[in-house]
N, C-alpha and C positions, 0 to 999 in steps of 0.2 A: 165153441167147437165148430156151429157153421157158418162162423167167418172166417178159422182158421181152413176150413174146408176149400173155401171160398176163395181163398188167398190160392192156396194151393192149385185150384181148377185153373184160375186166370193165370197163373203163372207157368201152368202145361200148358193152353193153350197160345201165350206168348212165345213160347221154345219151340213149338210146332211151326209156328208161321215163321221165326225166323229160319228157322232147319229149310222150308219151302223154299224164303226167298234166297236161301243160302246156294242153294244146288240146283237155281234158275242159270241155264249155261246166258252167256256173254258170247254175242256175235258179233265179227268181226270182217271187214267189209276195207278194199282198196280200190283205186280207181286202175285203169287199163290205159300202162304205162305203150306211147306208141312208143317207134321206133327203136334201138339198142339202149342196153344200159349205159349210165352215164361212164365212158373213158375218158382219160388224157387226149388219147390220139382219135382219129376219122377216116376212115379211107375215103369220104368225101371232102377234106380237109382242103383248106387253099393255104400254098406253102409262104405267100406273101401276105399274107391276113391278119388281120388285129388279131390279138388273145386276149378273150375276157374272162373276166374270175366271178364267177358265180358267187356271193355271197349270200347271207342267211336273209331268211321271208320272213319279218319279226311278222307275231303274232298277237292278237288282244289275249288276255291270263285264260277268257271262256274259251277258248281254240286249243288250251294247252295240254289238254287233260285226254284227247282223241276223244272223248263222244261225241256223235253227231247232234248235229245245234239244231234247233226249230226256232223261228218268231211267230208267235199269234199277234196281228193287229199290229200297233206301233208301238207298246212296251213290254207287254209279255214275251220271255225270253226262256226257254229249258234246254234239256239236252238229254235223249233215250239215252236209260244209265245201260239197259243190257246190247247196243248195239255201237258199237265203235271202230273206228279208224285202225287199221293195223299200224299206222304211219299220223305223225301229226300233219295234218291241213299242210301248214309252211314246209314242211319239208316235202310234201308230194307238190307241190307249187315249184319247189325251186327245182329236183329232178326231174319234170314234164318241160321248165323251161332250158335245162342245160339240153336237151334231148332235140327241142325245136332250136335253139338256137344252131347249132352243132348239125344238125338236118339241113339249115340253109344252105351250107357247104361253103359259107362266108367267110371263114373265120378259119389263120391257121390252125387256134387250139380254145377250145370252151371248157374249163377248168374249174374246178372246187375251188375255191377263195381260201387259202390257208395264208396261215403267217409266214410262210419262207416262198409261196406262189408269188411270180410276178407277172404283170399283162400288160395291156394298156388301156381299160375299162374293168371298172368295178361294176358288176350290175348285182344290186341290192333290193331292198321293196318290203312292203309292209301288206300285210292282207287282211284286210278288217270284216268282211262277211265272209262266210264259206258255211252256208246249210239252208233247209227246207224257212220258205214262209208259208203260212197257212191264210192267207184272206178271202176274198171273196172266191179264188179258185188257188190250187196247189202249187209251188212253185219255188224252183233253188234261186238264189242269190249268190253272187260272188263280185267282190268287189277287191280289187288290186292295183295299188297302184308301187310304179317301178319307177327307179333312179341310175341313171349311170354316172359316174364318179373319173374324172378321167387324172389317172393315175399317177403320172407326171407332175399336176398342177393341184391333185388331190380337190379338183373344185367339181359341185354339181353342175353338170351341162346339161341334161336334159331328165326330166320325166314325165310318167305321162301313166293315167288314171285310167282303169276298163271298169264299167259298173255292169254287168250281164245280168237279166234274167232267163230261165229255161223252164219250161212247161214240166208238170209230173203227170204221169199215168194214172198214178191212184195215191190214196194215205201209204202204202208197204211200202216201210223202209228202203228195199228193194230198188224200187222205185224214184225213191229221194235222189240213193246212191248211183243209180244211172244217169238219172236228169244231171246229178253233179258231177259227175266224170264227164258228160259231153257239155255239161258248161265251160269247165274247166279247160278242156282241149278250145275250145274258140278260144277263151278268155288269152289263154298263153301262145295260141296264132297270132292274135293280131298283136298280143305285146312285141311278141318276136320280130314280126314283120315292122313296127314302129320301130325299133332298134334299128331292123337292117338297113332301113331308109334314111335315118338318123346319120349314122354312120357313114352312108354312102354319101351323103351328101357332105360329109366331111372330108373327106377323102382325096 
């Protein structure tokens, strides 16, 4: 009788804490999109200008899920399960850079990469850090590297690798998520500006 008792206690209070963590809410957090949303057209637009086709910012499988990523040290790796991405990492990477490129005022037209889009630049790219390190003091990561694809000859001409760090304020999330929105913004200036140069000097 008081193991069945027994059974029963521990089995209330496993249904209590899951009920707790059941109706713990889930915050959600994006980084501060400058300039307009991504269009077709620019009224800063140059009417004689390459058109490039924005393609997809592959990502590693831990980037895919939107929770924000932490490193301790050099192998420990997690990710706050109640604080997440409204948007995946790669896809807020590739709308901050349609945004700066399209800002340069370089480009007839800076476009979504689809299958019936045509340009003369593919720009594509892979993003393999994007969240908090925790070591001797606090600090975001982001590391990106971009490829342009020139459209005509389908061959890689150029790419080129940002590795950034940015200082945190404190452990709050908060915190993380600012330090990574103004990394983010350099990291996709200078990509941009390496393009423009690239380009230019093609030209």
């Amino acid at each position: 009788m008081r193991s069945t008792i027994s059974i029963c206690l521990m089995m209330a209070c496993v249904l209590v804490s899951a009920s707790c963590v059941a109706t713990r809410p889930v915050h959600y957090y994006t980084i501060e999109y400058s300039g307009e949303p991504p269009s077709p057209h620019s009224d800063q637009a140059k009417p004689d200008g390459l058109i490039l086709l924005v393609g997809a910012i592959a990502t590693p499988e831990a980037l895919q899920d939107g929770r924000i990523r932490y490193r301790t040290g050099s192998n420990e790796a997690g990710a706050y399960e109640y604080h997440r991405w409204t948007e995946r990492p790669g896809s807020m990477v590739r709308n901050s850079l349609m945004r700066a490129l399209r800002g340069s005022g370089k480009y007839q037209r800076v476009i979504e990469s689809t299958s019936s889009a045509s340009g003369d630049y593919l720009v594509r790219g892979k993003l393999y850090e994007f969240g908090e390190v925790d070591n001797a003091s606090i600090l975001t990561r982001i590391s990106l590297q971009v490829e342009l694809v020139d459209k005509k000859t389908n061959r890689n001409v150029w790419d080129h690798l940002v590795e950034r760090e940015e200082p945190v304020g404190s452990k709050s999330v908060t915190d993380v998520v600012q330090s990574l929105d103004r990394n983010l913004q350099q990291v996709v200036r200078e990509t941009a500006a390496e393009i423009d140069k690239f380009l230019a000097l093609g030209r």
